[in-house]
N, C-alpha and C positions, 0 to 999 in steps of 0.2 A: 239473283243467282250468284252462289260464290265461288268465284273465278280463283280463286288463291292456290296457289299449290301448295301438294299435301309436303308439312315438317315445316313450312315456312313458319309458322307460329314458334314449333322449337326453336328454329333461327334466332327469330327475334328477341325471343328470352335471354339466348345467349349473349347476341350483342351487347344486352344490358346490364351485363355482369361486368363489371368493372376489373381490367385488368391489376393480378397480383405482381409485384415485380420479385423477379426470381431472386434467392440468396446469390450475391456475389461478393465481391472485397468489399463495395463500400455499401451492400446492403446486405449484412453476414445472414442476419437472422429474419431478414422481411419485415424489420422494427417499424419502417413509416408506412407501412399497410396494415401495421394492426392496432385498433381500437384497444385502450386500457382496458385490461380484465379487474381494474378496481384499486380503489386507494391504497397509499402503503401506507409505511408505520411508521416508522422515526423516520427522519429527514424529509416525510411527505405531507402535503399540506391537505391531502384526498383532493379526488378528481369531480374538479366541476361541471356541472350538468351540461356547459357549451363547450367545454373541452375532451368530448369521447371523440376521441380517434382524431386527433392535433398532430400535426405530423412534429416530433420531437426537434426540430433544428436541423440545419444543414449538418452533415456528417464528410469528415475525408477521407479518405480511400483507408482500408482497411481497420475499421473500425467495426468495433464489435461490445459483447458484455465483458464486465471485469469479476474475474474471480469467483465464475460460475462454473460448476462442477456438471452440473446436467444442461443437456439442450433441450429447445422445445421444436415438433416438427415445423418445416414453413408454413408460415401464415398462419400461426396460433400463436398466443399468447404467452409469454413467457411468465416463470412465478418470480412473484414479488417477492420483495423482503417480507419477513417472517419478525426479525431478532433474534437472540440469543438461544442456542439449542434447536435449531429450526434446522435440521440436515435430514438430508436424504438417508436411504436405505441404508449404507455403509460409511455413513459420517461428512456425507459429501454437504457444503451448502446449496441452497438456494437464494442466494441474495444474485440478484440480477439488475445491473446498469447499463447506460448506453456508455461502450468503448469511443469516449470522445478524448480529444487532445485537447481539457479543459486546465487552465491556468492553475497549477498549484501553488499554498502559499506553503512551503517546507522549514519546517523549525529544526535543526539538526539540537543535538545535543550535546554535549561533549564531556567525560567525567574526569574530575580533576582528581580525583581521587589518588594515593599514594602508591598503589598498586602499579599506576599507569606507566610512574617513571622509573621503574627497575626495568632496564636496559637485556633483553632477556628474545628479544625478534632478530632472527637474523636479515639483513639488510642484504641490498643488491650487492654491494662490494664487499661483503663477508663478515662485514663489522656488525655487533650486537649495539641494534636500537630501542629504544623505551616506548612502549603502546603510544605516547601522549605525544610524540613526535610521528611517528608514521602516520597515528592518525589527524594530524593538523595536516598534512600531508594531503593524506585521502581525501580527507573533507576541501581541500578546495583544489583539487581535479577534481571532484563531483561538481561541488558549486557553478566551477567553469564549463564546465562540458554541459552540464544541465541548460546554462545559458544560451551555450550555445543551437541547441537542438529548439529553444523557445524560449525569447526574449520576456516573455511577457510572463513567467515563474518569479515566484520572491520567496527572500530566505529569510530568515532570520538567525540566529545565534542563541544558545543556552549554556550556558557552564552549570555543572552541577556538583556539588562539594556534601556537603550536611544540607543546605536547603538548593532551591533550582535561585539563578541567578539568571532575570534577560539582559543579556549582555549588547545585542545590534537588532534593532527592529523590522520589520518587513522592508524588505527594500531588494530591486529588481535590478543591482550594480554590484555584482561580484566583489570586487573593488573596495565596496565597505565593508562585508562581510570578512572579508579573508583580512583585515585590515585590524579586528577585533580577534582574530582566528588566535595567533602569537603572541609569544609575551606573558603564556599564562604557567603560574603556579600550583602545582600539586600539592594538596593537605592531610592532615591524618583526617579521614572521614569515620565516625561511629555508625551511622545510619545511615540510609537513602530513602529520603521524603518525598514515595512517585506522585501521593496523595498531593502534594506541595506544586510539583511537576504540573500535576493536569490541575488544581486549579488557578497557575501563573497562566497555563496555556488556555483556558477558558475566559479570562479576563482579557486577552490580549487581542482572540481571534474570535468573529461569531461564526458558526458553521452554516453553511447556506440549508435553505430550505427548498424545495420546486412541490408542484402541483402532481405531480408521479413521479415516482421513484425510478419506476420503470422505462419510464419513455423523453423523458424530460432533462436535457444536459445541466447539469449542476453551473453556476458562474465560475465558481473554483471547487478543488478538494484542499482540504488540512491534511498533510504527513508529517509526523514526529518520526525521525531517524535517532532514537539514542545508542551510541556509542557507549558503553558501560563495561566495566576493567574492576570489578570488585569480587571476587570468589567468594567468600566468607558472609557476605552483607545480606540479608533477607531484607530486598524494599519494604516500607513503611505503605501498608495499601488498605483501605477499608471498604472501599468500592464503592457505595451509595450512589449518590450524584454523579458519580464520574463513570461508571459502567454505563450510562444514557449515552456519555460522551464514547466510548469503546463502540458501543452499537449504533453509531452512527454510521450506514455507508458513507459517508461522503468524507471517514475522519478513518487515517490509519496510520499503525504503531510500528514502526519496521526495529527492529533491533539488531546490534552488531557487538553479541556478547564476548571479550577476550578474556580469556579465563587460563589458571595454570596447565590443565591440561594432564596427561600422560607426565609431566614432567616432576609434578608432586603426588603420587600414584595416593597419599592420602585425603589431596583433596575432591577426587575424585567425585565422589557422592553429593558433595556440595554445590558443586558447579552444576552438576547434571540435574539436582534439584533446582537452582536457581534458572537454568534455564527451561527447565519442565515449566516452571513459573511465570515465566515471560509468555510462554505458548497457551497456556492458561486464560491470558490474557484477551487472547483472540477469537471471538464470539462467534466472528463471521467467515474466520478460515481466508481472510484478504489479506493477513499481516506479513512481510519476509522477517524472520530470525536466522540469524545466522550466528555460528560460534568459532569463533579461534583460537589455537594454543598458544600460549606467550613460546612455547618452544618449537616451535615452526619459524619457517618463513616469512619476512613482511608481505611480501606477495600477494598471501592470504586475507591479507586485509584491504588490499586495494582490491582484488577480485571480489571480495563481498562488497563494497563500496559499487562498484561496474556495476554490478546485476542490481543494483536500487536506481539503477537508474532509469529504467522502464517507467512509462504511469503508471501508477498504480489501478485504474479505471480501464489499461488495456495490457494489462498483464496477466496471466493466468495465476490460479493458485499455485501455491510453489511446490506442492506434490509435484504438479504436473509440469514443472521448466526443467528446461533441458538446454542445457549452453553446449551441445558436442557437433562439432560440423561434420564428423564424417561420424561412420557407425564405431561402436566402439570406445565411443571418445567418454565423455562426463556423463556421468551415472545422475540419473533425473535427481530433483534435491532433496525428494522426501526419504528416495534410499542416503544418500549424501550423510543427511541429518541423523537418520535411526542409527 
């Protein structure tokens, strides 16, 4: 005779359903409860048959995806990377990673270019400085504050003239980098070789690989920060090989274009194309470009410097950053930019 009470069967179903843990700070998206929706594409090594649903690594408070324009509801799946042309309805992407505070190795650039030292920024005490100064400057308050936030980042050093020059190799000691920083000469440049650029930086660094893209914390990410101070110069770029490297999540191009500006109203057209060109370059919508007028303030170049300092793995895209503390304040960057 069965003694059971009625719904107790529903009960027991229920019990068996394994608790979801709710989105919070350090679980935004319900990442370690959801099982891979399948392999990615570059940077992925596709997900192994014992590896569905591995819970991705410990995570710390407030981590999240980088440079994801759409969400997915809790407890489903988020979309993989795609590559190149792979956006959403209104040009948004889809490249989705885990917001981790994984080890970057950052190769800064630096252009030596002749541009750089005509003295044309006004400085804090009113006197007019040369790009190539303010920004040796910037570059090691970044260096140093980076270190500071997480010992375990390494820089390296690039000068770039007519070809890319490594100048200080990985290394996690402020100290040597800022040490190579100074001392350097400006030259008449004809060309800029980026093709030269990316494959110095391909010989020096291999880019990590993981088993999902999606769920799976990389050991490091590669950032290139070029600093470039050439109006006139249309880079040297063919793409091939090196566009693999572009569409790599785990690999990103941040630029800090100084250009005449408003201040030579003919070369107006120039610049604005060469920075179309750098934007161009960014497959996955994860890159910062920023631009500044030799006829402004130095200011402006340490403010673009500040905001690279974010990871780039928990950083939004940069439509969407907004640096204003109260309302009112700094205009998001994509309007910024346009």
């Amino acid at each position: 005779m069965d003694t059971s009470e009625p719904g107790s069967a529903a009960e027991d179903e229920e019990e068996k359903v394994p608790d979801v843990r709710p989105r919070t700070r350090s679980n935004p998206e319900g990442a370690e409860d959801r099982a891979p929706s399948g392999p990615g594409s570059v940077g992925s090594r596709g997900e192994a048959p014992g590896n569905r649903g591995e819970a991705p690594g410990n995570r710390s408070e407030g981590e999240g995806e980088a440079a994801s324009a759409g969400h997915s509801p809790p407890g489903q799946p988020g979309t993989a990377w795609h590559g190149p042309g792979s956006h959403g309805q209104h040009g948004e992407v889809t490249v989705r990673t885990p917001r981790v505070n994984c080890p970057e190795k950052v190769i800064i650039c630096l252009d030596l270019a002749e541009e750089m030292a005509v003295p044309k920024l006004e400085s804090f005490n009113g006197c007019r400085s040369n790009a190539l100064t303010v920004a040796q400057k910037m570059i090691e308050m970044f260096v140093r504050t980076k270190h500071k936030i997480d010992k375990s980042h390494e820089f390296a050093l690039v000068v770039v003239n007519n070809d890319a020059t490594w100048l200080s190799g990985f290394t996690s000691d402020p100290r040597e980098v800022c040490s190579c920083l100074y001392d350097l000469d400006t030259v008449v440049c004809q060309s800029f070789n980026l093709d030269g650029l990316f494959n110095l930086i391909q010989q020096k660094v291999e880019l990590p690989v993981t088993d999902n893209v999606q769920t799976i914390p990389p050991p490091f990410v590669v950032r290139t920060i070029l600093v470039f101070g050439r109006p006139r110069c249309q880079p040297h770029f063919c793409g091939g090989e090196h566009v693999k490297l572009l569409q790599c999540p785990y690999f990103f191009f941040d630029v800090v274009y100084i250009h005449n500006g408003v201040d030579e109203k003919e070369d107006e057209s120039s610049w604005k194309d060469m920075f179309g060109f750098f934007g161009s370059l960014d497959t996955k919508g994860t890159n910062y470009k920023y631009e500044v007028a030799l006829a402004g303030p130095a200011l402006e170049l340490h403010n673009c410097m500040a905001k690279l300092l974010a990871h780039p793995l928990q950083r939004p895209c940069q439509s969407h950053a907004h640096y204003g503390l109260l309302d009112g304040g700094d205009s998001p960057e994509g309007e910024a930019a346009s």
